[in-house]
C-alpha positions in Angstrom: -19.3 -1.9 18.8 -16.9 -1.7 16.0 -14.7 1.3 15.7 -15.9 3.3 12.4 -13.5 3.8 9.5 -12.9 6.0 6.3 -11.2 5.2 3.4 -9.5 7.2 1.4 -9.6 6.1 -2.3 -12.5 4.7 -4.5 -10.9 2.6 -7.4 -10.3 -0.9 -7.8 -7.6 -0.6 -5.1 -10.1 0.7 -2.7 -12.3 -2.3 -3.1 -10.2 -5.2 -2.4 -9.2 -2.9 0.5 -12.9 -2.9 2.0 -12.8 -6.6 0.8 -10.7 -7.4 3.4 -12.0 -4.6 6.0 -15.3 -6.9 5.7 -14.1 -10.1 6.0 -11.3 -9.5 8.6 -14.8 -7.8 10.6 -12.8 -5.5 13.2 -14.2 -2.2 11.5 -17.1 -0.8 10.1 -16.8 1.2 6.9 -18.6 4.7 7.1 -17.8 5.8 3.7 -14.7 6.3 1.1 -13.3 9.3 -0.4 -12.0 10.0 -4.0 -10.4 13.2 -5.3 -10.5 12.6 -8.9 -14.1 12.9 -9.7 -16.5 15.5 -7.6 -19.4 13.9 -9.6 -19.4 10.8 -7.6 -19.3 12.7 -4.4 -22.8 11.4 -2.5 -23.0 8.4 -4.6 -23.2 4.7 -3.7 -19.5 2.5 -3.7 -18.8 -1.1 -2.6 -21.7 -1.2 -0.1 -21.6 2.8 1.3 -21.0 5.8 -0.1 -18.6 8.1 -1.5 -18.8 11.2 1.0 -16.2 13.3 -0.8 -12.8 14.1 -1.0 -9.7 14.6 1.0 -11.3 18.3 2.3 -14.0 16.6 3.9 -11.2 15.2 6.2 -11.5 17.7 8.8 -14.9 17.9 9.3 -15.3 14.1 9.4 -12.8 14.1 12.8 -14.9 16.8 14.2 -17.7 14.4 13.9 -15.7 11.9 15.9 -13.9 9.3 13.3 -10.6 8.7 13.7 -9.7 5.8 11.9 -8.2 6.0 8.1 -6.7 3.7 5.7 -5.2 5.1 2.2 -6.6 2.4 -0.5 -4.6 4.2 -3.2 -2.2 2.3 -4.9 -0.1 5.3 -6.2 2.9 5.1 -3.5 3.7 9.2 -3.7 -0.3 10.2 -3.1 -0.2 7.3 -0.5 2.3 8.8 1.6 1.3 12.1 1.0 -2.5 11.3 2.2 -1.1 9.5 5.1 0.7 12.4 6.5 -2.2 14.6 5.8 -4.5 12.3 7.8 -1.9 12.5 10.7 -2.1 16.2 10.4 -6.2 16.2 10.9 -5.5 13.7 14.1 -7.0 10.1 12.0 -4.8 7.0 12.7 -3.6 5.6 10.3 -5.2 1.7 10.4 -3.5 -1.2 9.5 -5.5 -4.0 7.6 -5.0 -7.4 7.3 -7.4 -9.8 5.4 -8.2 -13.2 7.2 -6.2 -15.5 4.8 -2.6 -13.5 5.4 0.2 -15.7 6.7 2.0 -13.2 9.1 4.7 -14.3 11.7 4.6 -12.6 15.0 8.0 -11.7 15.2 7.6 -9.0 12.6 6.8 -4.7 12.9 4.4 -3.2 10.6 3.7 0.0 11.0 0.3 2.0 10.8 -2.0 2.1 7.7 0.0 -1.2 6.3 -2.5 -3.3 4.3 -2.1 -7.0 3.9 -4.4 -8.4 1.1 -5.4 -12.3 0.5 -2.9 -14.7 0.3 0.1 -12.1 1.5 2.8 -14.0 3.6 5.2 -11.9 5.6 7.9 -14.0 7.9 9.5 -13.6 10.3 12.4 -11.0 11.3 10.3 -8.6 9.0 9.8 -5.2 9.2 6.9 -3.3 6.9 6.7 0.9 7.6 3.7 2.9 7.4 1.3 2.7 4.7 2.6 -0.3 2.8 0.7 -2.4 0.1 1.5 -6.4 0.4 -0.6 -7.2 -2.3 -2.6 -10.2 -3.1 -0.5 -13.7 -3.0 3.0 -11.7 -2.5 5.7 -12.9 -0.5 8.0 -10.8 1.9 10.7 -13.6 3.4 12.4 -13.2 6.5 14.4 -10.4 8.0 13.4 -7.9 4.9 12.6 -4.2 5.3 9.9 -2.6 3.6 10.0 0.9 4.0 6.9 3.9 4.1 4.3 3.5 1.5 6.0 1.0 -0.2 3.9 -0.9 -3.1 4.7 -4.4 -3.4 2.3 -6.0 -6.2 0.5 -9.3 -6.6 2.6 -12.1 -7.0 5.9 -10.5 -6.2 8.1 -12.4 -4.5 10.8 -11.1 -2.3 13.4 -13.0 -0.8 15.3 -13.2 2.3 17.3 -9.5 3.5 15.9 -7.7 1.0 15.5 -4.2 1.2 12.9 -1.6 -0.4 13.5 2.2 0.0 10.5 4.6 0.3 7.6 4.8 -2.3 9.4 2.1 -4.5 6.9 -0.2 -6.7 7.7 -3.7 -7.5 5.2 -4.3 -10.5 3.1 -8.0 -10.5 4.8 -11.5 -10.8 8.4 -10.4 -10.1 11.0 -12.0 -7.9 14.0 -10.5 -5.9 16.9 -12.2 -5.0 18.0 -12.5 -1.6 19.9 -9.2 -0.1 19.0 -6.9 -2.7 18.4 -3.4 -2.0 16.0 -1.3 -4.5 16.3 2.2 -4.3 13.6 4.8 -2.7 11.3 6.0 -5.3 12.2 3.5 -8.1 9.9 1.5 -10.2 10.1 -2.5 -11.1 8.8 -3.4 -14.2 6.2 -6.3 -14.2 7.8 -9.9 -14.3 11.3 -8.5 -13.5 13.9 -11.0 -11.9 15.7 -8.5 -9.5 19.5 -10.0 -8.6 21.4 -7.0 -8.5 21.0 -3.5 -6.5 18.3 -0.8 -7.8 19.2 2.6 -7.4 16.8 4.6 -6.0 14.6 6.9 -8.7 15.2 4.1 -11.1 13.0 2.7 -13.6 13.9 -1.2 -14.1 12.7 -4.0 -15.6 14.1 -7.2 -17.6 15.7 -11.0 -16.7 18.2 -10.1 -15.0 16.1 -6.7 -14.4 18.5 -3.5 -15.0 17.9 0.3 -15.0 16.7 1.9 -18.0 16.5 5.1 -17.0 15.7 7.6 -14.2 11.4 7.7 -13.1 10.9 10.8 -15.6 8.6 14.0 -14.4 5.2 12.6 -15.4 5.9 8.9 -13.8 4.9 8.6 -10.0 5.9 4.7 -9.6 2.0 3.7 -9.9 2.3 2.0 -13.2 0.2 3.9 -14.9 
């Protein structure tokens, strides 16, 4: 029997997160749950059901569950949902769809997803509650800390390093030993060949800070 799992998120993100929960066929989804709109709450979502939101979370481990993954792509609420899972006694579950190329000799921690087409190598290490989105790249002997958002088609080099919470937005490529700072933002398409500093918003070929992640930006993009 397949252990039963919630997920908590019920966007786009969410999907391709199920997507691979199906396909990799170790778990059996038992519903999702999304905090920003109550009037979905009991209604149908990618093949289940929307059974609330986060405050449903202790009641669900009463009934038994104990298995979570945070399909949000927002790296703050990510991390922040994954320590209040912890909290209610889930585990965090890590998720890797079929197609992923991952070496052995790497660590990722719990609640990492790897989407379709990911490649991680070897020497590696991915924290807890990390997004390898569909068709990126993580090269050997990088480090990919907590809740960590690394978008389709990015491409990281070798010895890279990527502080907590950062986003690297789709399609861009960092150079070999570069560190990007925790919290810090990567615009779409950027060619990262120089340090970030953490809190940063970058973006550009060569890719350079513009300016400090104001109060209203969380790193999501958005």
């Amino acid at each position: 029997m397949k252990d039963k799992l919630i997920i908590l998120g019920a966007g786009g993100h969410a999907k391709v997160v199920a997507d691979a929960v199906r396909l990799a066929g170790n778990f059996e989804i038992v519903g999702f749950l999304d905090d920003l709109d109550e009037a979905r709450w009991g209604s149908p979502f990618c093949e289940s059901t929307v059974l609330g939101g986060s405050r449903a979370i202790p009641e669900l481990r009463r009934q038994g569950l104990r298995r979570a993954v945070i399909a949000v792509g927002d790296c703050a609420a990510r991390h922040r949902l994954t320590e209040l899972v912890c909290a209610e006694g889930f585990e965090p579950t890590t998720v890797i769809h079929p197609s992923a190329v991952v070496s052995p000799d790497i660590e990722i921690g719990p609640g990492t997803v790897l989407l379709a087409g990911s490649v991680v190598n070897c020497g590696s290490r991915l924290g807890r509650s990390v997004i390898i989105n569909t068709a990126a790249s993580v090269d050997h002997d990088c480090a990919v800390d907590d809740a960590v958002h690394i978008c389709p088609g990015v491409h990281l080099a070798a010895h890279v390093h990527v502080g907590s919470e950062a986003w690297v937005g789709i399609g861009s490529c960092v150079r070999d030993r570069v560190h990007i700072g925790a919290g810090s933002c990567i615009g779409a398409g950027s060619v990262v060949v120089s340090d970030i500093p953490a809190g940063a918003l970058a973006y550009g070929a060569p890719c350079r800070k513009i300016r400090k992640v104001g109060p209203t930006e969380d790193g999501s993009g958005k």
